[in-house]
C-alpha positions as CSV (number, residue, x, y, z in Angstrom):
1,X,8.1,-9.3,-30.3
2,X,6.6,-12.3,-29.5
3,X,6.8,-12.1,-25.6
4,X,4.5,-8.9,-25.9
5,X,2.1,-10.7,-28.2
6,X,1.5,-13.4,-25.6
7,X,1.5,-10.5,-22.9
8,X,-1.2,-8.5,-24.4
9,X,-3.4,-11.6,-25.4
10,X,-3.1,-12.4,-21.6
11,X,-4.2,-8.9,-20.7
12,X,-7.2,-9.2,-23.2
13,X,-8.2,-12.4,-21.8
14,X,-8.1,-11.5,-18.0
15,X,-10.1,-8.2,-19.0
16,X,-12.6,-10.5,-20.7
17,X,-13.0,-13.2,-17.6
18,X,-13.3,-10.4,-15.6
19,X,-16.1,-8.7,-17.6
20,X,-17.9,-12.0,-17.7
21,X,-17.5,-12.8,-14.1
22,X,-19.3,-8.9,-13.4
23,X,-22.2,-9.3,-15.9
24,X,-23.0,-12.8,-14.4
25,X,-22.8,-11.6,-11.3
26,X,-25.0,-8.7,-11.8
27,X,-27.6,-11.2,-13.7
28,X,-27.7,-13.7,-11.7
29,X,-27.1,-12.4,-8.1
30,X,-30.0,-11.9,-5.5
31,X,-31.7,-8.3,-5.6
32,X,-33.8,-8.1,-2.1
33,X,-32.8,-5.3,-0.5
34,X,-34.9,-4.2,2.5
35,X,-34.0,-1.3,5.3
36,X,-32.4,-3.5,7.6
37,X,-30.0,-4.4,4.4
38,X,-29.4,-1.0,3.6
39,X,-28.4,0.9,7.1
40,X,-24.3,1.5,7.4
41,X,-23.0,-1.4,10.0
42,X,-20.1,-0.4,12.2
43,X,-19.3,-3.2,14.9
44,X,-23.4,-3.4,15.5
45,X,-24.0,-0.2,16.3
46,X,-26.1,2.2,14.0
47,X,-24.6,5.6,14.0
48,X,-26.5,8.4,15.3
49,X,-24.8,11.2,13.9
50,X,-22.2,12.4,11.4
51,X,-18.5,11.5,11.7
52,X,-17.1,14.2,14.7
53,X,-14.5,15.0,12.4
54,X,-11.6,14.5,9.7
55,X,-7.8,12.7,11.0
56,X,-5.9,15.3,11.5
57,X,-3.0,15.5,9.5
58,X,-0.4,14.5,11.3
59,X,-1.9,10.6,11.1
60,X,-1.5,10.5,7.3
61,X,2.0,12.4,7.9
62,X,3.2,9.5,10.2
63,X,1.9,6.9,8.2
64,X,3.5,8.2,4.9
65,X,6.7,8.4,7.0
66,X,6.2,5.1,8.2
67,X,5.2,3.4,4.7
68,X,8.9,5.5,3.0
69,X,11.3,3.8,6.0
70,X,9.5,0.4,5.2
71,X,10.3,0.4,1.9
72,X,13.8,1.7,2.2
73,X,14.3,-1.6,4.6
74,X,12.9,-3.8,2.0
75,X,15.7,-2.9,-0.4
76,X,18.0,-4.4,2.3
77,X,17.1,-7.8,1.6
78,X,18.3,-8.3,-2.0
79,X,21.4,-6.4,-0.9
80,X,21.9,-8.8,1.5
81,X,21.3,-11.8,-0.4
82,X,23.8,-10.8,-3.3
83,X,26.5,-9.0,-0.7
84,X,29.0,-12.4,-1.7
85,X,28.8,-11.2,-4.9
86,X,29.0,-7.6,-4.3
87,X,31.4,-7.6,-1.7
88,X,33.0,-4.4,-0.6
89,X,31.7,-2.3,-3.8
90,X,28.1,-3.3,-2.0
91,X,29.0,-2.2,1.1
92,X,30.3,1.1,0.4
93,X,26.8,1.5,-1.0
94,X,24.8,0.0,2.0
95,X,26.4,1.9,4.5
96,X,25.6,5.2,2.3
97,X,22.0,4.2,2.0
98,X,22.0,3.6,5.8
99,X,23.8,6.5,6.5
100,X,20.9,8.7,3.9
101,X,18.2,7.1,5.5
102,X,19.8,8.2,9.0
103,X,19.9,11.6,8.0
104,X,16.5,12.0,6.7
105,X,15.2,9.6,10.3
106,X,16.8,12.5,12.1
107,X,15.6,15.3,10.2
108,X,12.1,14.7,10.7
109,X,12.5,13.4,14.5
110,X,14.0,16.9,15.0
111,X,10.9,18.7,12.6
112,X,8.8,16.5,15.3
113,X,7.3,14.9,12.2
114,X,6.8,11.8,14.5
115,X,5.2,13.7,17.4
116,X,1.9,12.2,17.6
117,X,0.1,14.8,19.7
């Protein structure tokens, strides 16, 4: 019970640095805003016109796919590190992790899920 005591009086006092560090911010920063503060900068050009349009779906698609296969891979270090101590038990289950992961890499190469056109 004690480990969660310390735990939330760390919480409370983060929340409350944080707080602090805001309001003196907000006090004792600078407030001179003039035009040239206030137009959008975007690698020193000032835009024109609106946006010509949304990413198209496909972009967040691939990056999802991309951000789930990363993941999956990092789950291969700690197997690796403890495979001694695993030894053939954790291979049987790396190689049907792999083999998962291989089915569902296939899968959506054949959907064309990683078709970027």
């Amino acid at each position: 019970m004690t480990e969660y005591f310390f735990i939330s009086v760390f919480a409370v006092v983060a929340l409350v640095v944080v707080g602090v560090l805001l309001a003196l911010s907000t006090i004792l920063g600078p407030r001179n805003p003039s035009p040239q503060k206030l137009i959008p900068y975007e690698c020193g050009i000032i835009p024109r016109e609106e946006a010509k349009g949304r990413y198209p779906v496909r972009f967040a698609t691939i990056a999802m796919l991309f951000i789930i296969f990363d993941i999956e891979v990092v789950f291969m270090y700690p197997w690796a590190v403890a495979l001694d101590q695993l030894q053939l038990f954790g291979l049987i289950e790396m190689v049907i992790f792999i083999a998962i992961l291989g089915v569902a890499y296939v899968y959506v190469w054949g959907r064309g899920g990683l078709e970027w056109d």
